[in-house]
N, C-alpha and C positions, 0 to 999 in steps of 0.2 A: 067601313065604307064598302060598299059592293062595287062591281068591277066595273059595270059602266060607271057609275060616278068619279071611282079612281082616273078608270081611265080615259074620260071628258079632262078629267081636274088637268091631265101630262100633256092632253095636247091644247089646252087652252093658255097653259106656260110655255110650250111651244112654238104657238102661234103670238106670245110677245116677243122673241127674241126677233133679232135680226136672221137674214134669211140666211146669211153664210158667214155669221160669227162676228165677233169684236173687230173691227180696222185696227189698223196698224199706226205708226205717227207720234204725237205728243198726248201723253195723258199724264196731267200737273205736273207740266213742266219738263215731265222726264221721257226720252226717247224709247217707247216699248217696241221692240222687235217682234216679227209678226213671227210663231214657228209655221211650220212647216203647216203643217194639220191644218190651222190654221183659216191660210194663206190657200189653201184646197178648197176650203168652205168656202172661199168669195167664187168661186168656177163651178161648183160641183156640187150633188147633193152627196155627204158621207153615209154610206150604213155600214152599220157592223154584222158581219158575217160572223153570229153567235149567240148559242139558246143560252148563253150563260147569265140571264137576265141581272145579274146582282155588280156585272162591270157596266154598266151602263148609264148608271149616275154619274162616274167617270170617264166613260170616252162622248158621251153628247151625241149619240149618229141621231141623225133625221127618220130612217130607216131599219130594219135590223132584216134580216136573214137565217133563216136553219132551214136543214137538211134531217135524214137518219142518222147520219154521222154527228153532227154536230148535239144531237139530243143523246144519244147515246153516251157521249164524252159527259153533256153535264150530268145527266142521273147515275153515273159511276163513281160523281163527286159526294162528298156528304153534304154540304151544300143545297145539292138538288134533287138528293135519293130520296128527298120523303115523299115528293109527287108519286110516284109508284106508287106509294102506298098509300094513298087518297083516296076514302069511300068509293066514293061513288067511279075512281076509277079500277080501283080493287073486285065493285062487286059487279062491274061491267064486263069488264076479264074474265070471270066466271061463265059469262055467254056467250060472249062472243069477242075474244080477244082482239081483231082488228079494232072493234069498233072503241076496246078500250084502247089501242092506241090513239086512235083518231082522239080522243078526250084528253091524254097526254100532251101529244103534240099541240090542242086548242090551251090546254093548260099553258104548256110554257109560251104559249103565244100571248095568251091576256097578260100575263105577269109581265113579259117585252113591253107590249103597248102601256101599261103600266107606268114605263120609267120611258116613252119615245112621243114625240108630236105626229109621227108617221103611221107608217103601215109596216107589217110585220107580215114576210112570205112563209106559208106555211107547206109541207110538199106532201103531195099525194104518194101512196105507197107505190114503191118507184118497180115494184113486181108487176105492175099495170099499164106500166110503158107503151106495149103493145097490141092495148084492148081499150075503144074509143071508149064505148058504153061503160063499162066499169070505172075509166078514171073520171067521166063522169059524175057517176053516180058518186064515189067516194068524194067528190070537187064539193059538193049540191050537199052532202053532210058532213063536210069541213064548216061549209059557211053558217048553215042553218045548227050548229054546237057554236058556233060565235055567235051567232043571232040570242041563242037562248043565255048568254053572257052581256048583251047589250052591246055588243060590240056591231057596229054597220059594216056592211061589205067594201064601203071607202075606204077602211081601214085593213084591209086584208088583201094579200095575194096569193092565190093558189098556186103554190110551183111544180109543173109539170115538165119531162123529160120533152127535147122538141126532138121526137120520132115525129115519121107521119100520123099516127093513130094521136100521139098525142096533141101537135098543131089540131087538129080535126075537133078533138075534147074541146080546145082551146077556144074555137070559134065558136061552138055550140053553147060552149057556156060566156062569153062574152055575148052573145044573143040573150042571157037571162040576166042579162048587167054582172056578172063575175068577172074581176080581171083578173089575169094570168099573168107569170110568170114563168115563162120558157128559159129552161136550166139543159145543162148539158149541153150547149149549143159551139159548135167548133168550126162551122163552114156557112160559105155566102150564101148557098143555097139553103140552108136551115133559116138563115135570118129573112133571104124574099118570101119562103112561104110562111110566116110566121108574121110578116108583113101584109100579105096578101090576106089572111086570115084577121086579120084587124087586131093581134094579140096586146095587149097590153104593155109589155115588157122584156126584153129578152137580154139573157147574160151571157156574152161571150166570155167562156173558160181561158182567159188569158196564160194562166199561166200552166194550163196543162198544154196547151198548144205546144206551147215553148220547149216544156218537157219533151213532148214528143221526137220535136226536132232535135231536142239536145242530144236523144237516145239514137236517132239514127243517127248524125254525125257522128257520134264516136269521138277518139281523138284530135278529129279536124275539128271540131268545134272550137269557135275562138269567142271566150266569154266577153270579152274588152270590146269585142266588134261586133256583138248581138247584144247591149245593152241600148237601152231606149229607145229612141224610135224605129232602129234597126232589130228589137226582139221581134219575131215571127207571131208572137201571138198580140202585140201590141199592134204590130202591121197589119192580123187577120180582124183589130175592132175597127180598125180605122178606115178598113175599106167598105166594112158594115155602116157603119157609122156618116163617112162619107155619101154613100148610095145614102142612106136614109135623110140625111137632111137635104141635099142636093134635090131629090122627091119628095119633098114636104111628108114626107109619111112620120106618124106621131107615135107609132110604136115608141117609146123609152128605150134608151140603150146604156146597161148597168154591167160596164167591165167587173169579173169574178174570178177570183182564182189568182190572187196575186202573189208569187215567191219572192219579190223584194220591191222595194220604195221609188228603184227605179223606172218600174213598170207602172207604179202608179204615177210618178213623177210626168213621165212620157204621154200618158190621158190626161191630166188636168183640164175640167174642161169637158168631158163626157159629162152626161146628162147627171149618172150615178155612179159610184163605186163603191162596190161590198168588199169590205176591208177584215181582215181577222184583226183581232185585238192587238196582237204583239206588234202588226205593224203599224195598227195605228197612233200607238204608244213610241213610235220609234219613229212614227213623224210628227208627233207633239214635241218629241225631246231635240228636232231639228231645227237649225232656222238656215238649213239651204233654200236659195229658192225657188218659187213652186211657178212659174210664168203661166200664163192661159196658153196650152198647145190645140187645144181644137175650142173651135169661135164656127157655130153655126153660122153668121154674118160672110165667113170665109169659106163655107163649106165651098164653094166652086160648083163648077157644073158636073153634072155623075159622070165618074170615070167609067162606069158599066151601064151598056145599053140594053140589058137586060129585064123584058119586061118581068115582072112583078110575081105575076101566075105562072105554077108550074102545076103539071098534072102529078097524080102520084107514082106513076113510071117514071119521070122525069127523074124526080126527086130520089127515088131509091137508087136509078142509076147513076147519079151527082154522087150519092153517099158510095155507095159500092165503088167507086171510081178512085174516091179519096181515104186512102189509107189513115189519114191519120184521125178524119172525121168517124167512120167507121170502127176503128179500134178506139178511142177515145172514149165514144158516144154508149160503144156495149160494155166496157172497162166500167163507167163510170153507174152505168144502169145495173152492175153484176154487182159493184161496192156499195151501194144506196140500199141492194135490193138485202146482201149481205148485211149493213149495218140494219135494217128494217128488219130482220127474225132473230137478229139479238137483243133486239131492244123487246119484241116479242115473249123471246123466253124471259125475259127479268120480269115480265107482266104474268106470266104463267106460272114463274119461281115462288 
């Protein structure tokens, strides 16, 4: 079966299920408990944050997610090292080694879409952060290596770092129907011009936020009293989140980066959440419960009167201003950019 057929065949079983899983209640007579996971699915779309295509038939997400990072973890595996060594992306390495990344990464993307009814984010080499044109162009031969797969751009999202250069990429290619997704994202100003720019989708790093703040508190950190709705990085989607629907603005908002169950417990209810596997496995195995905490009906009126557009001065001095946005945003563009020349050399090995 070739791949568009395969993967028609996953979202057309997709598109029978129910849109957030099994109900809860009596099923022949006997009381089923809803778990946790669940009980997320009636509020939320799930995706799983992971190129590890082969758990997927087990955790159900809607969605999936990868980075460098996360492809690199799988092709370390034996499982997933024999991509590497796929003709055609064996003898494309020979020429031009990015471009056999780019075949890589479309690789583990068809095999995703494969086993999902969704869309699978696939991320520009994150060494481009800073250069519109280039992440561009590499954007525009992401999609057109899906194209030559059968795969439609509905089915795809380009994840791009939200620098200013790369919001800019982001808009230029949603002008040729490409949507984005804006990764890396840690502050309110990241999210209005990303907004402004009509982007697609953006992830608030929830839980490197939190990290952050945990590292400057120090020993005053009090873990019992910064769990849920009082985490720092649950309180930095929420006021994303808030502003966005408050404004009818259609952007997607897909909390990422979650360190434990509570943080996702605390969004129920956001648009989307990219989940790594062990947690999502560890809210299948829960039946605490998951309430609806954010209800667009409730969003309220914007707590920020901030309009929408900012210039690119603005924005740089927003970032420069916040410590945590700023070291977060380069931390995370220097690990991406790190795992992207090691997954290189294995292409070159």
């Amino acid at each position: 079966m070739v791949w568009a057929e395969r993967i028609e065949r996953v979202r057309s079983i997709g598109a029978g299920r129910t849109a957030h899983g099994p109900p809860g209640g009596l099923l022949g007579g006997y009381d089923v408990r809803m778990n946790s996971l669940a009980a997320l699915r009636r509020h939320t779309a799930i995706v799983a944050d992971t190129a590890e295509f082969l758990q997927l038939p087990r955790l159900q997400p809607r969605d999936a997610t990868t980075n460098p990072s996360l492809v690199l973890r799988a092709v370390r595996q034996p499982e997933y090292a024999h991509l590497l060594l796929e003709r055609d992306i064996r003898d494309a390495a020979q020429a031009d080694v990015d471009a056999a990344m780019d075949r890589l990464l479309v690789r583990f993307g068809c095999e995703i879409l494969a086993h999902i009814p969704g869309r699978v984010s696939t991320e520009v080499d994150a060494r481009l952060s800073h250069d519109t044109a280039a992440t561009v162009a590499r954007a525009r031969r992401l999609v057109a290596l899906y194209a030559a797969q059968g795969v439609g751009r509905e089915r795809v999202l380009i994840k791009i770092a939200a620098t200013w250069d790369g919001i800019e990429a982001a808009k230029r290619l949603a002008g040729d129907g490409i949507a984005c997704n804006m990764t890396l994202l840690f502050s309110f100003e990241q999210a209005r011009a990303c907004a402004a720019a009509g982007v697609q989708l953006i992830s608030p790093f929830v839980g490197r936020i939190t990290d952050w703040q945990r590292q400057q508190a120090g020993d005053a950190w009090d873990a019992q009293a910064m769990r849920g709705p009082n985490d720092p990085g649950v309180r930095a989607l929420l006021r994303i989140w808030r502003f966005y629907k408050s404004r009818g603005i259609a952007t997607e908002v897909m909390g990422a980066s979650f360190r434990d169950t509570a943080q996702i417990t605390a969004l129920a209810g956001c648009d989307l959440l990219t989940i790594a596997p062990a947690l999502l496995d560890a809210l299948a195995q829960s039946d605490a419960p998951m309430p609806r905490r954010l209800d667009p009906a409730q969003a309220g009126a914007p707590e920020d009167d901030a309009p929408l557009a900012l210039s690119q001065a603005a924005f740089e001095d927003a970032l420069a201003a916040d410590a945590m946005c700023r070291s977060k945003l380069a931390e995370g563009i220097a690990l991406f950019s790190a795992d992207t020349v090691a997954l290189l050399a294995l292409l070159q090995g």
